[in-house]
SEKEVO-253774 format. One record per residue (C-alpha): residue in one letter; x, y, z. Coordinates in steps of 0.25 Angstrom, whole numbers, plus 5000, padded with zeros to 4 digits. Each point is the difference from the previous one (the first is absolute). Last residue first. Layout:
AXYZ ...
***
This chain:
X503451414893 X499550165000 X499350035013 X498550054996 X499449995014 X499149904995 X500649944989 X501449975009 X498749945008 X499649914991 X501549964996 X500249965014 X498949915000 X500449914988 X501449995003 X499249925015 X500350095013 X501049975012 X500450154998 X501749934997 X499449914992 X499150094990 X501450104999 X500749854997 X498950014988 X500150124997 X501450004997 X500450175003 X501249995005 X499449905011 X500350115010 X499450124992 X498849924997 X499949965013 X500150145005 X499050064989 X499049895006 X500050035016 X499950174992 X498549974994 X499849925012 X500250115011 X499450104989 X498649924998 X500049995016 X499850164999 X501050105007 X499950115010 X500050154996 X501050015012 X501149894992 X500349895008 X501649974999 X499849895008 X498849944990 X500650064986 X501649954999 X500249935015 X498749915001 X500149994984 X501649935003 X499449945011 X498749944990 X501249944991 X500949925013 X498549955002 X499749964988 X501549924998 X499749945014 X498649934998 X500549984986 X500949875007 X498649955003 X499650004986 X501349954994 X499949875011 X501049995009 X501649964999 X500350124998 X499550065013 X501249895007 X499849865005 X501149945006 X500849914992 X499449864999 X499850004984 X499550155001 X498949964986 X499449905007 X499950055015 X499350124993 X499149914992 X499549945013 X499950125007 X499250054990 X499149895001 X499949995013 X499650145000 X498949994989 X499449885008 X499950085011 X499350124996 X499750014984 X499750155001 X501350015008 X500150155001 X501250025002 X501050085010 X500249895010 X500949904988 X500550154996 X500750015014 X500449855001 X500750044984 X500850105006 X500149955016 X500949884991 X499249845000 X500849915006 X500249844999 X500349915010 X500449904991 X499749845000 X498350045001 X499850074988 X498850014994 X499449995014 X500850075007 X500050134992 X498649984999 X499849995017 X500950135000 X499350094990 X498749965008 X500850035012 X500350134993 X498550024993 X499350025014 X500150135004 X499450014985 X498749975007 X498850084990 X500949984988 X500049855003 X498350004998 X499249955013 X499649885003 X498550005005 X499449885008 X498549995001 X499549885008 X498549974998 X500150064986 X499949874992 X498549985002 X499750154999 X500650014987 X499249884997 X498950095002 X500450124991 X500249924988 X501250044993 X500050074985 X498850095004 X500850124998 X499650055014 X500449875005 X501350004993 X500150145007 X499849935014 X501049904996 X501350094999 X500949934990 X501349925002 X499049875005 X500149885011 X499249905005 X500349905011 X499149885001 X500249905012 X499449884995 X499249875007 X499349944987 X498749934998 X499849934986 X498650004994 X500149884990 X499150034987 X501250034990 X500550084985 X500750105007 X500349965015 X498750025010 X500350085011 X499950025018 X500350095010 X498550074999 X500650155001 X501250004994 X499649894989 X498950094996 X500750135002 X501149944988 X498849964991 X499550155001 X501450044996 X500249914990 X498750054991 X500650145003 X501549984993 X501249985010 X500950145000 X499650035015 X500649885004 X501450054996 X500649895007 X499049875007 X500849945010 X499649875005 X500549955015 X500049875005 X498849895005 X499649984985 X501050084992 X500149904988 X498649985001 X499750154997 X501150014992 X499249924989 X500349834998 X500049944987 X499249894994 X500749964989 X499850024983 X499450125003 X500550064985 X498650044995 X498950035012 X499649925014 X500649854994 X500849975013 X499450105010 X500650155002 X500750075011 X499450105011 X501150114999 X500749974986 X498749954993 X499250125004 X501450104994 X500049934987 X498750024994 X500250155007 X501350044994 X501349975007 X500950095005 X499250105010 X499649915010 X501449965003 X499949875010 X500849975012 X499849875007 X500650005014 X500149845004 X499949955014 X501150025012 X499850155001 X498649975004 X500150055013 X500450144995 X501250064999 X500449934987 X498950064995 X499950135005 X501450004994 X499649954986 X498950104997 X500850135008 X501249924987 X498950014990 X499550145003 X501550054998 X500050164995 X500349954985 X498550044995 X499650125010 X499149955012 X498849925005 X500049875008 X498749935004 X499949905011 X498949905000 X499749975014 X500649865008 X500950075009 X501249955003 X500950114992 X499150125004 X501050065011 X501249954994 X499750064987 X499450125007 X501450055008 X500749964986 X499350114994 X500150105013 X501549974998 X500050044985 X499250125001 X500950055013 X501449994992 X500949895004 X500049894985 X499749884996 X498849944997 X499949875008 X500449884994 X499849894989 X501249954990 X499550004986 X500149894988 X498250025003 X499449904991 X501049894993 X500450005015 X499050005007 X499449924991 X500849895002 X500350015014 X498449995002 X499949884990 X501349915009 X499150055013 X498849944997 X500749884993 X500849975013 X498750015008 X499349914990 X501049905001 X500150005016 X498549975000 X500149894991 X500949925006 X499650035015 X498649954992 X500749884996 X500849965013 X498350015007 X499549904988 X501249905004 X500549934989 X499949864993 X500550064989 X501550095002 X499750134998 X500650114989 X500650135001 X500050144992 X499949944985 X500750064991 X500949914992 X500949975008 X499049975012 X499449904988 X501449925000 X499949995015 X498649944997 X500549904990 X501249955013 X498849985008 X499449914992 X500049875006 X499550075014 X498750044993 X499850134995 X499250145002 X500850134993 X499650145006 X500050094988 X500050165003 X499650094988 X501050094996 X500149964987 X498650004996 X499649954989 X501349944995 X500249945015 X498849924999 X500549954986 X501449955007 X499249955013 X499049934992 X501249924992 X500549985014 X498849945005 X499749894991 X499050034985 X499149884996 X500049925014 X500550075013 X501150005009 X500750135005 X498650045007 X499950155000 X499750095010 X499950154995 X499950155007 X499650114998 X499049964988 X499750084987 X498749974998 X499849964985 X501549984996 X500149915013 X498949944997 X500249964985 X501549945007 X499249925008 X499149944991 X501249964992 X500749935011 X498849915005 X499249975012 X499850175003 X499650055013 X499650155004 X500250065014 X499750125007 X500850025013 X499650015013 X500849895009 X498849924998 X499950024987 X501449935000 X499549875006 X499049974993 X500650044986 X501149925005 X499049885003 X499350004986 X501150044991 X500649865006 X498649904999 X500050074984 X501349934999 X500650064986 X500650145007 X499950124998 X499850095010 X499950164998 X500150095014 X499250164999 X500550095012 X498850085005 
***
């Protein structure tokens, strides 16, 4: 419920537009002097003020300015008389968001003050989605069958009210399934809140989703609004939920389950229409048997399971991954990347999953300064994909090819993999190390262990 501030010195005034606007649905408070609203507006953070522009001991502007200091967002409709119409185009340039002409018309008022709360609303969302998110949305890209079944259940479960509950390898793109089943769904219009369970600590973490009161512990010099609020009728994202500490969690099933909460430090049950999409890079069935995640609030978030998979598990599709990078870091070239370093690109592991390949490619289109994008160009421990491999032929064709009919021992394949990169690094151990994809440290363990002289 949108809270509405009046100050103005008639008491008869505060009286009719507190009337009227109530009926309109609104909460409303009243103030007859500047000072007493400016103590309400730090106490109960208002959405909206009306504000006479003449008034004994401190005038309107003078309010506005203070207003404005506490909080600077906070939209100001000026009131005035028809001789001071010129003061109260001087107040719209410092602040305030429109002003009325008394004797008005109660109806031209509220259109007033609807229309400022909508343009609010959506000033606050484009603010934090950008100071939050910085990212496009979108489908996950990609052609092979796991990614197209993904984006075959996103669709499906987008307008659905059920908590949804996304699990899958750090880097693999929970937040952008998140974002797209917003944007799918009818709510795409109101605000998607994502929150990271996992960076804050717990003292922190209850103010962040349900806010605090004004006075609630040391440095709550405001009321502040939790992501709860924030999200109400949109979409809250909660990452790594399975990181949240055991006291939250059962507070987290609570709102879940009864829809409503009371802000840190408050009495006021707030009731809240929120989508909840969770998400976590660790399999929540075992965090259950650790008896780090509460096996009934896995339940309330596991209405609709969705599962991306790892990249190394779909590396059909890295090259239009590769492809969606290239163009994105650089969109004035159609830059290339040469079947050598695409090879390699398919060839790895990709522990860190997408994230790691945007950030390779990022750094590839970099350091190639808009040439096409050769092996070179690629990170050393993808480019000793090919050096390893070059090394386990020249094995393959000494011991392995060649195999012996008393057979030979794994020990002896690695035993004679580390003479040959010895041999071709002219014996530098740690360009021998390089060329194995091991560590200096690990090569010389197992030079001890088959005693090879370095």
């Amino acid at each position: 419920m949108n809270k509405i501030l009046v100050i103005d010195d008639e008491e008869h005034m505060c009286w009719a537009l507190e009337k009227g606007l109530r009926q309109e649905g609104y909460q409303v408070l009243t103030a007859t002097r500047g000072r007493a609203g400016l103590e309400i507006i730090r106490n109960e953070t208002p959405s909206l003020v009306i504000l006479d522009l003449k008034m004994p001991e401190m005038d309107g502007l003078e309010v506005l300015v203070k207003a404005k200091e506490i909080i600077p967002k906070l939209p100001i409709i000026m009131l005035t008389a028809h001789g001071t119409i010129n003061t109260a185009i001087e107040a719209m340039k410092l602040g305030a968001v429109d002003y009325i002409t008394k004797p008005f018309d109660l109806d031209e008022l509220k259109i007033v003050v609807k229309q400022a709360l909508k343009v609010s609303s959506l000033q606050e969302e484009v603010l934090f989605l950008r100071s939050e998110l910085k990212k496009k949305h979108g489908r996950i890209i990609g052609n092979s069958l796991a990614i197209q079944e993904v984006n075959t259940l996103v669709e499906r479960v987008a307008d659905s009210n059920a908590t949804v509950l996304i699990t899958g390898e750090s880097g693999t793109g929970k937040e952008v399934t998140a974002l797209s089943i917003h944007h799918l769904s009818y709510r795409r219009e109101k605000p998607y809140v994502p929150i990271n369970c996992a960076a804050l600590p717990e003292s922190l973490l209850e103010s962040e989703l349900f806010g605090h009161e004004r006075g609630a512990f040391t440095g709550a010099v405001a009321r502040k609004l939790g992501r709860f609020e924030l999200a109400d009728n949109g979409t809250l994202f909660l990452d790594e939920v399975t990181e949240m500490p055991l006291s939250m969690q059962v507070k987290l099933l609570r709102v879940l389950q009864e829809r409503q909460f009371e802000r840190v430090g408050g009495t006021e049950s707030i009731h809240v229409n929120v989508r909840v999409i969770a998400a976590t890079n660790r399999d929540p069935v075992e965090c259950i048997k650790d008896g780090t995640f509460r096996e009934d609030l896995y339940y309330r978030l596991n209405v609709l399971p969705i599962h991306i998979p790892p990249l190394r598990l779909r590396a059909e599709d890295i090259p239009l991954l590769t492809m969606h990078f290239l163009q994105k870091f650089n969109p004035a070239q159609e830059q290339m990347i040469s079947p050598e370093a695409m090879g390699l690109l398919m060839t790895y592991e990709w522990p860190g999953n997408i994230r790691e390949l945007q950030n390779v490619i990022e750094r590839s289109v970099i350091l190639s300064q808009g040439n096409d994008i050769k092996v070179h160009h690629l990170p050393k421990e993808i480019q000793s994909i090919q050096t390893l491999a070059n090394s386990k032929n020249e094995v393959d064709q000494g011991l392995i090819l060649n195999f012996p009919d008393k057979g030979i021992s794994f020990d002896e394949v690695e035993r004679e993999l580390i003479l040959k990169a010895l041999e071709k690094s002219s014996g530098n151990q740690t360009k021998a190390a390089h060329l194995l994809g091991l560590t200096r440290s690990a090569l010389l363990y197992r030079a001890q262990k088959y005693q090879i002289k370095v």
